[in-house]
N, C-alpha and C positions, 0 to 999 in steps of 0.2 A: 154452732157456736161462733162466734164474733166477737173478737179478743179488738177492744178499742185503742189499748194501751200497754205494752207491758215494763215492766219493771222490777230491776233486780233488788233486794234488799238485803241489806246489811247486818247485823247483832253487830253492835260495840258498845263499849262501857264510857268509851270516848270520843260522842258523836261531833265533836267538833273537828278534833282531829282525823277522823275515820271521813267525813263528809272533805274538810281542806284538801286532806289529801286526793282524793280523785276527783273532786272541781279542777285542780292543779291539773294532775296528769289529762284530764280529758278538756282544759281549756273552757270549763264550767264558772258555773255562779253558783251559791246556796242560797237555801230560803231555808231559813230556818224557824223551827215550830217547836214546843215547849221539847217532847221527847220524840223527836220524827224530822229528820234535815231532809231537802230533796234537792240533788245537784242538777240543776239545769244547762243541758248545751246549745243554744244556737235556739231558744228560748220554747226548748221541748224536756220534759224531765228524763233524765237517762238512769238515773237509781236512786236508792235514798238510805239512812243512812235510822233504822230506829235505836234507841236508848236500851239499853240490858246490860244493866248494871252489874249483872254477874257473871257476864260473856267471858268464859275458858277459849281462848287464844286455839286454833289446832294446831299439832305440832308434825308437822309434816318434814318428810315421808311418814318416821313412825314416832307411835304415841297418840294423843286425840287425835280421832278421822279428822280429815278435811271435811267440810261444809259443803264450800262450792270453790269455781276458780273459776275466772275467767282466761281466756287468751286473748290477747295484744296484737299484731299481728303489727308487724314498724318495718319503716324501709332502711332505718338505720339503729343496729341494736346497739352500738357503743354509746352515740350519742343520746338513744332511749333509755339505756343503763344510769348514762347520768343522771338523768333527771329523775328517773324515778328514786333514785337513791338520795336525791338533793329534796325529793317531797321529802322523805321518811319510809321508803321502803328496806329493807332487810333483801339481801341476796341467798337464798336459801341452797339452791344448786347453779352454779356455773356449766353452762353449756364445754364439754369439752373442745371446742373450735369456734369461734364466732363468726369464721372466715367460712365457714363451710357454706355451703350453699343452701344449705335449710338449716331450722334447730330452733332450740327453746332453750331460754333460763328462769326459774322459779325464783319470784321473791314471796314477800311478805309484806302487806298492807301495815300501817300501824296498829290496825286491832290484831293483827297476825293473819287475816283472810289471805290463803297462796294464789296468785296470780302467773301469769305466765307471758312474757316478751319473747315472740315468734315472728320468725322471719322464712323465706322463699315460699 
């Protein structure tokens, strides 16, 4: 098998805003298509963003599973904090230490997809 391309995709009910928002954080463009957005980086598509209109949010830890999540992986999480939360992300769990030398905090995408900002 010979995978040419991959790409992650999205369910949101609000693909404009599900697509801004990680154009933003990954320093993307959109192209946007009647029900199907593709955010482009550095003029390669990184994931896209389809229309379902009836997209149930997960509620994580508990209640609707999670879908998928990605990790982040930043050399500085206070100042990644901010901006993810300046796109429209939701902080779901606070890392107990951010000083530590490794660690994760979980937010939340605006369609509610959990996401995860890691460090060491």
């Amino acid at each position: 098998m010979e995978i040419t391309r991959e790409l992650i995709v999205f369910d949101a009910a609000d693909i404009a805003a599900e697509s801004d928002f990680w154009a933003g954080l990954l320093g993307g463009t959109v192209e946007a298509d009647d029900d199907w957005y593709t955010v482009t980086v550095d003029g390669e598509p990184r994931l896209a963003v389809q229309l379902a209109p009836d997209h149930v949010p997960p509620e994580w830890p508990d209640g609707t599973p999670q879908q998928i999540h990605l990790d982040l992986y930043v050399t500085d999480v206070r100042g990644s904090h901010d901006e993810v939360m300046a796109l429209g992300a939701r902080l779901l769990q606070a890392a107990e230490d951010v000083d530590a030398p490794s660690g994760f905090q979980v937010y939340a995408d605006p369609a509610g997809h959990p996401f995860c900002l890691c460090w060491g």
